[in-house]
N, C-alpha and C positions, 0 to 999 in steps of 0.2 A: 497405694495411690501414688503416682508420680507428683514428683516432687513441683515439674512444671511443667504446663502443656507447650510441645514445639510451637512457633508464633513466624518459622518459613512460610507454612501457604496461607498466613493470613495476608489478603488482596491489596492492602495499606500500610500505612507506616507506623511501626510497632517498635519500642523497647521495653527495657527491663531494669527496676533499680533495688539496692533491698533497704533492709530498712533505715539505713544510714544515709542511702543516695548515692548509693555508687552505681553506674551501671555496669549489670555484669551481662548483657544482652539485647542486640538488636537484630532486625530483619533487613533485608535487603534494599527494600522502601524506605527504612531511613534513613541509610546512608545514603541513599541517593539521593533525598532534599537535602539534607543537610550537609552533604560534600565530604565527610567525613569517611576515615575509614577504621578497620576496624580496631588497629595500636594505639588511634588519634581519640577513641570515643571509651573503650572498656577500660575499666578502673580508673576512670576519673568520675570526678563529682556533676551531679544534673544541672549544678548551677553552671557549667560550661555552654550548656544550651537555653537555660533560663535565668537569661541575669536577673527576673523580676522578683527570682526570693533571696537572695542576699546578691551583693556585689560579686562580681567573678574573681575580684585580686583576694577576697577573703579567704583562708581556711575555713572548710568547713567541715564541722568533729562530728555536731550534736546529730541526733534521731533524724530520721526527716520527718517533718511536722506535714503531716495529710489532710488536717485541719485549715492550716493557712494557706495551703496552696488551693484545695479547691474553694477557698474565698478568692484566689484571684482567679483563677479559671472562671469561677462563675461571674466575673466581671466582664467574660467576654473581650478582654483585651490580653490573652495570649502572645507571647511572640516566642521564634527560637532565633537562637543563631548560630550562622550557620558558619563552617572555615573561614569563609571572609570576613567573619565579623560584620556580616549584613541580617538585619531582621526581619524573618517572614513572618506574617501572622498566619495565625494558625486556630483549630477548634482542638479540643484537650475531652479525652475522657479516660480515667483514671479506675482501677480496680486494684482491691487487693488480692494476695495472694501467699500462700505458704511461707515461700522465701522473701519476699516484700511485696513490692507494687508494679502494676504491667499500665501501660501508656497507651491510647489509643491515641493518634494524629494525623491531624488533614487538614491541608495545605492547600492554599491556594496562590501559586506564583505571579509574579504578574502585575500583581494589585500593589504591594505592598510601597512606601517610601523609599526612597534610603534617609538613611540615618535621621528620620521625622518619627515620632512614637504615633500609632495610628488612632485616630481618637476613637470614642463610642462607637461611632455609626458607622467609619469607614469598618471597623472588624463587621458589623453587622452585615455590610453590603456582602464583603469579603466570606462569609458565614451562609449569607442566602444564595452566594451564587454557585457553592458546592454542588455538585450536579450526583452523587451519590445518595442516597438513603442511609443511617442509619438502627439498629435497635439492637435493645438489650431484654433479655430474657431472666429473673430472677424467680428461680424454678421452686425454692422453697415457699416463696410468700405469690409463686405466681404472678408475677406483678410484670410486667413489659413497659419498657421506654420506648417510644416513635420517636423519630425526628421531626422537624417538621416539614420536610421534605419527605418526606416520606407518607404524613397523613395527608399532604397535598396531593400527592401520587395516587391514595386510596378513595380520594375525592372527599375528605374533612377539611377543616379550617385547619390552613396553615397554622399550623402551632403545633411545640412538640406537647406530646400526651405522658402523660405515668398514668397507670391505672390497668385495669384488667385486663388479663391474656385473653379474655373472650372475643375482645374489640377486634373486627374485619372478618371473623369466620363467618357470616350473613354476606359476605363477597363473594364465596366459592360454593361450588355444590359440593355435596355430601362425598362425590368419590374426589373429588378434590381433596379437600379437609381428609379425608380418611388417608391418601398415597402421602401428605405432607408429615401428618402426625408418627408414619411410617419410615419416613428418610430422617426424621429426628432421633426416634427410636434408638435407630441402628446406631448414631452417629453415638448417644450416650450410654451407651452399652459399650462402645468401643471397636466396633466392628469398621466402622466407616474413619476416613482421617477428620474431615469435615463434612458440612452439611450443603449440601449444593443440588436446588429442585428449581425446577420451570415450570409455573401452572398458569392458566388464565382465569381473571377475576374477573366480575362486574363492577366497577366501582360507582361510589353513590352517585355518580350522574347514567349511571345506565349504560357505561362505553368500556365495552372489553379491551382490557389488558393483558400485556403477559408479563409475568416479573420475573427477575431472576434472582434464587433468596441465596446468599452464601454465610455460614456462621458456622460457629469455633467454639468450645468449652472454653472460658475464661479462666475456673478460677470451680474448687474442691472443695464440700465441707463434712466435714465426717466423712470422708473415703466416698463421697456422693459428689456427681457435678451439683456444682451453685449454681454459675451464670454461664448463659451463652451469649455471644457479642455477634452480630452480622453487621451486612450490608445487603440492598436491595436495589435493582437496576429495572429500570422499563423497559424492555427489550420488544416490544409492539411489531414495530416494523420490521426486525430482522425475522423474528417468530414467522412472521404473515409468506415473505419470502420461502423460509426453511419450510411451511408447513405446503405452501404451493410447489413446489420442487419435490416434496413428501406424496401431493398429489400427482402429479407429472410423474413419477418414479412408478406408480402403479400401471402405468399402460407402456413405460420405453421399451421392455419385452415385446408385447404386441405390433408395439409404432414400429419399431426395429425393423420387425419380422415384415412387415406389409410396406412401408416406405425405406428399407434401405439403408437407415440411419443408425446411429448410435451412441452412446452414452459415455463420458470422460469424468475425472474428477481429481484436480490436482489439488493434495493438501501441502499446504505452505509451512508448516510446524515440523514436517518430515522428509519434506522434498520427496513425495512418493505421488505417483500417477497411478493412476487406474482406467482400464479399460472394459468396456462391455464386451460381450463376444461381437455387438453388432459393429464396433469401432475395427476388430482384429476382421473381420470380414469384410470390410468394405476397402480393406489395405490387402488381403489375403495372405494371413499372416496365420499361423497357428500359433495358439497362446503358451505352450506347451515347450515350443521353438525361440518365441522370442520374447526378450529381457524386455519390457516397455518401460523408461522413465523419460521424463524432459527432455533431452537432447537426442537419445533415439527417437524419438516421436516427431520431432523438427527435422530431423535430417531424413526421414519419409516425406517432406516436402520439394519441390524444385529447389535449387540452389537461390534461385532469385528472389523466391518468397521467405525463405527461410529465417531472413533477419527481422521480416517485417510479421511474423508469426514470435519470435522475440519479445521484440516492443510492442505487441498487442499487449503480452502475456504480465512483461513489465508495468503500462500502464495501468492494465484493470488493478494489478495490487498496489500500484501509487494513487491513483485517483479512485479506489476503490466503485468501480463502474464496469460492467461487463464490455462484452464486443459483438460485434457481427463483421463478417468477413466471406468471402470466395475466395479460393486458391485453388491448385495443382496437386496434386502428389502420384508419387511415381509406386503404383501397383505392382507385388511381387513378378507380374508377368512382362514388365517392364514396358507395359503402357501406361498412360498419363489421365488420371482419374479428375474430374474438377469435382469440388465437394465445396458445401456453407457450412462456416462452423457460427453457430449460436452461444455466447456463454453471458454468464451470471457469476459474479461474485458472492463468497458465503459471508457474512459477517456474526463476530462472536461476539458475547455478552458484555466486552470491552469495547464494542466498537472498530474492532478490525480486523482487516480481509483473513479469514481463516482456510479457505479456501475459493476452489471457481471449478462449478458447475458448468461441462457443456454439451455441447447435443451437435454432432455432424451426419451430413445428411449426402450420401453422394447425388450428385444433380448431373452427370455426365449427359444420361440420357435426354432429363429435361432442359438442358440448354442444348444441344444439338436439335433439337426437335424446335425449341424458338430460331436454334439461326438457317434452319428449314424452311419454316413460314413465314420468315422476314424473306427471304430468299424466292417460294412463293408467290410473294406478296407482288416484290419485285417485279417478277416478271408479267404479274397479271396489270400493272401498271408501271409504265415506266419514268414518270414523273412523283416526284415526292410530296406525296398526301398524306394525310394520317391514315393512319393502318392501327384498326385494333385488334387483338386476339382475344375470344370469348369462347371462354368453355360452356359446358353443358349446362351447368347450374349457375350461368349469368355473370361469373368473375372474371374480371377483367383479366390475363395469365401475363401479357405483354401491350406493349402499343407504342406507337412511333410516330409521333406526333412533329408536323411540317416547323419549323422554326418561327413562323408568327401565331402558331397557335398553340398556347401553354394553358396555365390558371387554373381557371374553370372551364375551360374548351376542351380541357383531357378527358371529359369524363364524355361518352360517346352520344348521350340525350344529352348535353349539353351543347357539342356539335350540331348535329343535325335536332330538328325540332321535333321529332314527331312523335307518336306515344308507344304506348308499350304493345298496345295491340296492333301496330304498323309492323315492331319491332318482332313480333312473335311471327305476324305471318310470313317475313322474311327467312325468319331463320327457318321455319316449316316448308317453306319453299323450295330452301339452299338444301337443306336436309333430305329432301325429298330430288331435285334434281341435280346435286350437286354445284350447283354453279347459279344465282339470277343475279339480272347486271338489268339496272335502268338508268336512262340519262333522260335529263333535264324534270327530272321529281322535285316535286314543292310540297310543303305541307304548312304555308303559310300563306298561299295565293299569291304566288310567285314572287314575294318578297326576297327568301332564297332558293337558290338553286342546285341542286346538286346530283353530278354521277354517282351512280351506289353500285358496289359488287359486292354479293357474300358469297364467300366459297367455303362450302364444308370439306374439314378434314376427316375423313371416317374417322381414320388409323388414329389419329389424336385424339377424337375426340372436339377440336376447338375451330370456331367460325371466324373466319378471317373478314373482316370488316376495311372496304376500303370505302374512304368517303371523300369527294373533290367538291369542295364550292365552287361553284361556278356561273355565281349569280352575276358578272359582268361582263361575260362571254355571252350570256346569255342573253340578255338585254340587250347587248353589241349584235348579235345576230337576228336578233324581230327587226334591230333596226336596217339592217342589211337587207332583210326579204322584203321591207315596204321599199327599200328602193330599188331593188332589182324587181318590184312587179308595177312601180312607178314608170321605171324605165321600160318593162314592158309595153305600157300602157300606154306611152307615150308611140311607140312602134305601132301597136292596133289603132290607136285613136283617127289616122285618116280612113283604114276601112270601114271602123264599127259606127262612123259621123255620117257617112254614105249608105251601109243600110237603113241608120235609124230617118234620114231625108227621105229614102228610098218607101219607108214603111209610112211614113207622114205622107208621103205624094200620094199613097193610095188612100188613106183612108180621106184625103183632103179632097181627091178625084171625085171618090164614090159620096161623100157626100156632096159635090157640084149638082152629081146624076141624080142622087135623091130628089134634092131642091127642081132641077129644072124636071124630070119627071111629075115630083105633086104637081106644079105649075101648070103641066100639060096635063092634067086631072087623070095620071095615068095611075092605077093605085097597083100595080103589079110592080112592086119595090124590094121584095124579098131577099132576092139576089144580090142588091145593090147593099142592105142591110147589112149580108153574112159578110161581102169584101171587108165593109168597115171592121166588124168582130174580128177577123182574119188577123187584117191589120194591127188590130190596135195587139192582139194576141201575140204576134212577133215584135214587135215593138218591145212588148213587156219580158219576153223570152230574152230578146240582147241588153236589155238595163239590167235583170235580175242575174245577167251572166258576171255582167261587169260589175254592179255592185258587192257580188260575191268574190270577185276577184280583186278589187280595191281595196276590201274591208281591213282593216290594222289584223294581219294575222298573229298566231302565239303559238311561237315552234313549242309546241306541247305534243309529246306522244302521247298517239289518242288510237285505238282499233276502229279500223274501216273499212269499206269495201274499196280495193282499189277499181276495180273493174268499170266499175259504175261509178266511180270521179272520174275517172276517163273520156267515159259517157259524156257525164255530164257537161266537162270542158271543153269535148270536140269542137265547140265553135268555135272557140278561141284557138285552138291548133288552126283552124283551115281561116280564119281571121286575120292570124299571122303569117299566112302564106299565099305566096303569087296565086292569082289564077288558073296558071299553063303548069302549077304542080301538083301534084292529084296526092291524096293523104286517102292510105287505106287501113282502116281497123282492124284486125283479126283478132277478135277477143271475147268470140262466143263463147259457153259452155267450162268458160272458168268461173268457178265461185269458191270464195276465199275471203280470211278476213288477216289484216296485217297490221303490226304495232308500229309507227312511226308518226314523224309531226306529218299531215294532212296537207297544209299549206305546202310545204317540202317538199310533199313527193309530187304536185304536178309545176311545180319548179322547176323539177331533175328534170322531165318530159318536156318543157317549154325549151329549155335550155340545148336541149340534145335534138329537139324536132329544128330549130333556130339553127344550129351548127351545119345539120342533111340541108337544109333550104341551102346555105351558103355552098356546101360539096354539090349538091346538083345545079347553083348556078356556076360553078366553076367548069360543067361541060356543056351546057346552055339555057336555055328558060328555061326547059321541058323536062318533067323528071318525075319520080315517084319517091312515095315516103311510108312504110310501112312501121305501125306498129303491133305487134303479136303478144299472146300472153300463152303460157302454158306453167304445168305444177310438175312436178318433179319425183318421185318415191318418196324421197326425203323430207316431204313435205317443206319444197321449196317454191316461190313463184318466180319464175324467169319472165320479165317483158322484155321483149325485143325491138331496136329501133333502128331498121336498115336503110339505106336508101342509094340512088343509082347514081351519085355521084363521082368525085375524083378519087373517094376514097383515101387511105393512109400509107403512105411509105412503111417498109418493114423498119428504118431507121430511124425512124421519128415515132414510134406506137409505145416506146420507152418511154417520150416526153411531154407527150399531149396531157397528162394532169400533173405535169410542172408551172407551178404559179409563175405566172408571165410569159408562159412559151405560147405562141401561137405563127401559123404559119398565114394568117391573114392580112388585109391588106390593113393600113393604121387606121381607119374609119370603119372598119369591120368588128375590129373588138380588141380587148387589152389582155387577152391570156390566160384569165382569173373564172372562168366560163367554168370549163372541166374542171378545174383546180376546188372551184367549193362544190362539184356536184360527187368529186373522191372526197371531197373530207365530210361532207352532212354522208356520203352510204357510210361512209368509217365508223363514224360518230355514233350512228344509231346501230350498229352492227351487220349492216347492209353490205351489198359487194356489187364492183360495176369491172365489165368486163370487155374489152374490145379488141373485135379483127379489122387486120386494114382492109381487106376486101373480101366482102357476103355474099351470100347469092344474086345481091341486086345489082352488084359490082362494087357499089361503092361500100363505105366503112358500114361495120356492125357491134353496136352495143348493145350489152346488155346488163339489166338492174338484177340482182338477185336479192329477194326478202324474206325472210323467213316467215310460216303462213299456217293460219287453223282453217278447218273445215268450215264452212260459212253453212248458216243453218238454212235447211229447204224452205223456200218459199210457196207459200201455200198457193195453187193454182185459184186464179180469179173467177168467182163466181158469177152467174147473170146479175147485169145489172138494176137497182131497183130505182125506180124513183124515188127521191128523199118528201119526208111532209115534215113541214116546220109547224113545231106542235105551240103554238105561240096565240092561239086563235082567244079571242076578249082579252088578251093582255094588254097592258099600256105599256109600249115606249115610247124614252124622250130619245132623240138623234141628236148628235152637237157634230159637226162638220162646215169648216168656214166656208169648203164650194158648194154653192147654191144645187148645181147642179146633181153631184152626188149623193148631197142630204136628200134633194127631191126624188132621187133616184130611189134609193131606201125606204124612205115613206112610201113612194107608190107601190113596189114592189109589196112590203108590208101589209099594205092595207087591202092589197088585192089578194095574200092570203088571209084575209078577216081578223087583221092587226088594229089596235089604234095605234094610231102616231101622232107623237108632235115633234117637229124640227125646226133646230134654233142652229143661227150661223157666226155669232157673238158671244161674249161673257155676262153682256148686259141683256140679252137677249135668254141667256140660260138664266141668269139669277133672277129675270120676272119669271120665266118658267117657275120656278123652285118656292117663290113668293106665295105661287097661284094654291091652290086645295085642290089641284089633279095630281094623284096619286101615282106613280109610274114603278113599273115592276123590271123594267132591263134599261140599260143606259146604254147604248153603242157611239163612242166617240174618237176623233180624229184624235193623233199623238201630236200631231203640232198645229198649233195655233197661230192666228198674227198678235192676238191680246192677251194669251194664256195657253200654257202646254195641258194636254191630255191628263197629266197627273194631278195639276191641280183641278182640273173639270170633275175626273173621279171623288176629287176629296171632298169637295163644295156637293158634288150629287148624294155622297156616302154619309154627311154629316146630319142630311136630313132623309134620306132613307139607307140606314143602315145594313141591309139586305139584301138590294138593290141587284141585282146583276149585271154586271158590267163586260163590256164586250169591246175592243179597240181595232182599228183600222189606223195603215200607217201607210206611207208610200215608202219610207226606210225605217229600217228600226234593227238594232245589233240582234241578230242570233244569240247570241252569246250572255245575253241580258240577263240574268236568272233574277235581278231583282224585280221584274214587272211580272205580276203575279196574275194577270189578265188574259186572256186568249186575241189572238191579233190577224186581221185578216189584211193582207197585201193589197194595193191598189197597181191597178185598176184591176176591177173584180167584174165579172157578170152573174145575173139571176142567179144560175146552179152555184155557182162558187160561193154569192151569199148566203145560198139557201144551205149548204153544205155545212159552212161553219158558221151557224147560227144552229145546225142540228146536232153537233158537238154532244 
């Protein structure tokens, strides 16, 4: 049996005295608290460092008494001192041994006075805030010491324990206990220097730990170890790291091979680097060739990054914290590779950085491929929008986001408001045609507004997201089309005052003829009848033109027919032109349907038909104005707008949609004409195009829109007479003119209707009073004493099921909150009868 067991790799501070009290051995740890060295400490007496058992100016001869010292040890007020004659307190545990007695000591700096003895309570605090564990093992009686740090650790009451070696094996499973009772084994046999295992326990609160156990044979009896002494560290969190890094290690092989990256590992104890093969191939390096430590591995970096790969490397081991970084390095082919390096520091059972774990990744590819579709992006918009890039599987890869929009507006549904099903058919779309682009989309009923373009990348993979708010542009511009059709409106308003006189004179004439015919008992009035109908029929033909044209429009792209807006607004084209200028249509046998704002596009044509009036009176009254339509292969519409005027200089056909150029007189117009009819085709993806002289002579534009097949119109069948299937029903009528309620009732009751008609509120509410039951309600939208809306609700609240039918002389298109069917004024017989057969 050795005489003593070495006390170098125990982890604290250890001596040795025999049985007189001399010290003839210490550890490294104790010199280092104590200041001492090793001429200053061996073969002097312990009372050098414990004045508390005799004075230090004493000789001392006799035994050392191990009796009365661990009476004051177990007082808990310990102290040593140290070369300067300063007192640390200290915790004390004492074994014997062959040659004498071995010291165990732990120290806490820091706390202690100077030159103040510490009372009770400060050693205690100084005692509880030791941050080690430790225990004692007595192998003949079985018997184990806890600290009480240590049973706090295991989840017992702080307190230390004496009592059975059994106490915590119910912490670990069976192959636990079985690999622990194993590294002991060896250690007492002699195979191992000490005992050093990492396991994880449950302790009594149910929450996994990992400990780290380290212990030493103290002390021999009969040629058998006695005791063993350790210590025990909660090593949790560094464990949880190492064992995640354990996992990640099982696929860097795989990740390597498939993403390009690779694996590093600098240990700090040896100053030696390690490389994966995937680290030596992303540098193109055979491992075979070359020497890899720390400063070759730096100086494979650009010179400029080199310092700052340095002080990463420096700080992760001072502030014990990994990094992340992108850099350069120069590929043996002497091209310039950019790579991300990822690292993690290791930490050891002490607490400190042991190593640093990292992972680089070459990204050359993937950032060219971003400054690509930024690039892209760019050109598909030349103003700075936010721009996001989205892959396949919905990740955000990049985005570039305008300078007032950060926060929460980075994330893309946050931006724009719309849902995910908006968002899918987009990207089904872009995917499928490469490219869709719409402007002025809302998906909050035009609260905002916004141009959208997704462009798919095959070759990437990622959908390029450009998105412009442009909800004050937008609203700036409805405001602009009510005043350019104000302004309009004000130009037609002497012709359209004069036909609608013109339509009054007739029907005011034809009834003159009526009246003095009945007079003259002439009853052949037929003729004189249909004038009136005639009349009153054009009449309604130029108000429903102009209300249509007045109405608040909303530059909203909407699919239409153009052909037939054209149609339909010819009056206004030949409204807003001389007499002596003849306006010829050519626009049979197109049929076609086109995406743009509606209002907009017979704008462009008021606008361009207005300019031909001014070029043909610049060669005299007389002239012509042609507009054509034809389709293209390309499934394009070209309308044509020529006319026989002065036509365009070749030197001026450069300038004509310059804002403010105009070659007109100063009461003709301010230049801004063509200027917004190039910027609304721009806007919406349209294209206008013009020669200074056409076949008419004068200039020739033309619109180009891009256009779908327009579905065939089913040929019109013989006409039927309509029968209003209404026959024993009751309605009530509400209409304030006498005359049209009376008109409605007769007609009604001459197809076997009842009626009743009421031309007031107080006139319907005795209706409503009465016990006549009514099965349809047909009522005026405006009232002198009440609106239509309320008449419905007052009719609905006592017949619930009623049917309800409206008549209006105006009322918005656009209305989707009136839920009623609505018949326009003035109406005749068929037209009632028509939509009343709905």
């Amino acid at each position: 049996m050795p005489n003593c067991i070495s006390i170098d790799n125990i982890p604290f501070a250890v001596f040795r005295i025999d049985f007189k009290g001399i010290i003839f051995d210490c550890n490294e740890h104790f010199y280092s608290i104590s200041g001492y060295d090793s001429e200053q400490l061996l073969g002097k007496s312990v009372t050098l460092i414990f004045p508390q058992i005799i004075p230090s100016t004493e000789l001392y001869t006799g035994p050392f008494d191990i009796t009365a010292f661990n009476a004051i040890a177990n007082s808990n007020s310990m102290l040593i001192l140290d070369d300067l004659a300063q007192k640390i307190p200290c915790s004390i545990r004492v074994s014997e041994e062959k040659s004498g007695f071995i010291f165990f000591v732990k120290t806490c700096l820091g706390i202690e006075k100077d030159n103040v003895e510490p009372t009770t309570k400060d050693v205690k605090q100084v005692l509880s805030s030791i941050d080690q564990s430790f225990w004692e093992w007595d192998l003949d009686k079985n018997v184990v010491y806890y600290s009480s740090h240590m049973m706090a650790m295991l989840g017992y009451e702080e307190a230390a324990y004496i009592g059975s070696a059994m106490l915590g094996r119910e912490l670990v499973t069976k192959d636990v206990l079985k690999n622990i009772y194993a590294v002991f084994d060896e250690h007492l046999l002699g195979n191992t220097p000490c005992v050093n295992i990492t396991f994880p326990i449950k302790n009594k609160h149910y929450k996994t730990k990992w400990l780290c156990v380290v212990g030493k044979i103290l002390s021999y009896k009969k040629n058998k170890p006695h005791k063993i002494f350790g210590s025990v560290k909660d090593i949790t969190e560094n464990q949880q790291l190492v064992e995640s890094l354990k996992e990640k290690n099982n696929y860097l092989v795989l990740a390597e091979n498939l993403n390009n990256t690779g694996h590093w590992r600098y240990d700090i104890a040896t100053d030696s680097l390690f490389w994966s093969k995937g680290v030596y191939k992303i540098h193109g390096l055979d491992p075979k060739l070359f020497t890899v430590n720390v400063d070759n591995a730096i100086n494979l970096y650009i010179s400029e990054q080199q310092h700052l790969i340095r002080e990463k490397m420096s700080n992760a081991i001072l502030l014990k914290q990994g990094f992340h970084l992108k850099s350069v390095i120069k590929h043996v082919s002497g091209a310039s590779l950019k790579i991300e390096v990822l690292a993690e520091v290791e930490i050891d059972a002490e607490g400190e950085v042991s190593g640093i774990f990292g992972v680089c990744r070459d990204i050359t590819k993937s950032e060219d491929t971003i400054e690509k579709l930024k690039l892209l992006a760019l050109v598909n918009n030349t103003i700075k929008v936010p721009i996001f890039f989205i892959d396949e599987d919905d990740n955000i890869v990049y985005q570039d986001l305008s300078p007032q929009d950060s926060g929460e507006n980075s994330i893309l549904f946050n931006y724009i408001n719309f849902n995910f099903t908006d968002y899918l058919e987009y990207k089904t779309r872009a995917k499928a045609e490469g490219q869709c682009k719409q402007t002025n989309i809302s998906f909050d009923k035009y609260c905002s507004v916004f141009d959208l373009s997704v462009t798919y990348e095959r070759d990437e993979g990622i959908y390029i997201w450009i998105v412009e708010n442009i909800s004050d542009r937008f609203h700036k511009d409805q405001q602009q089309v009510i005043s350019n059709r104000l302004t309009l409106l004000g130009n037609t308003f002497g012709t359209v005052s004069h036909d609608i006189n013109n339509v009054l004179g007739v029907a005011l004439g034809a009834t003159e003829m009526l009246e003095l015919k009945f007079n003259q008992g002439e009853r052949d009035i037929q003729s004189y009848i249909q004038r009136v109908k005639n009349a009153i029929d054009k009449g309604k033909s130029v108000t429903e033109r102009l209300l249509a044209f007045t109405r608040q429009p909303t530059v909203k792209v909407i699919a239409f027919d153009p052909i037939k807006e054209i149609e339909d607004n010819q009056y206004l084209f030949k409204q807003l032109l001389l007499p002596t200028i003849e306006l010829v249509l050519d626009i049979k046998n197109v049929n076609c349907i086109i995406r743009f704002p509606k209002g907009e596009f017979i704008n462009i044509l008021l606008n361009l038909v207005l300019n031909s009036q001014d070029a043909v009176q610049g060669t005299g009254l007389t002239g012509c104005i042609n507009i054509s339509a034809n389709l293209t292969v390309n499934n394009l519409l070209e309308i044509h707008v020529q006319d026989s005027g002065i036509g365009i200089e070749a030197e001026n056909i450069s300038k004509i949609f310059d804002p403010f150029y105009s070659n007109k007189v100063v009461t003709k117009g301010n230049g801004l004409g063509l200027a917004n009819v190039y910027t609304t085709m721009y806007q919406y993806q349209g294209l206008i195009q013009v020669e200074g002289k056409g076949a008419l002579g004068g200039a020739h534009f033309t619109l180009v829109f891009k256009c779908e097949a327009s579905p065939k119109l089913k040929e019109p069948g013989p006409s039927h007479q309509k029968t209003l299937y209404m026959k024993d029903k009751r309605v009530l009528i509400l209409d304030d003119e006498v005359t049209i309620a009376e008109f409605i009732s007769i007609y009604l009751q001459s197809q076997n209707v009842l009626t009743t008609y009421v031309t007031t509120k107080e006139e319907l509410m005795s209706a409503l009073a009465s016990d006549e039951v009514f099965d349809v309600f047909i009522t005026d939208m405006i009232l002198p004493d009440m609106s239509g809306r309320e008449g419905v609700s007052l009719v609905k609240a006592k017949f619930p099921s009623i049917n309800i039918y409206s008549i209006s002389g105006y009322i918005e298109e656009e209305d989707k909150e009136w839920p009623y069917p609505v018949l326009r004024k003035p109406f005749n017989a068929k037209e009632l009868c028509d939509f009343l057969t709905l």
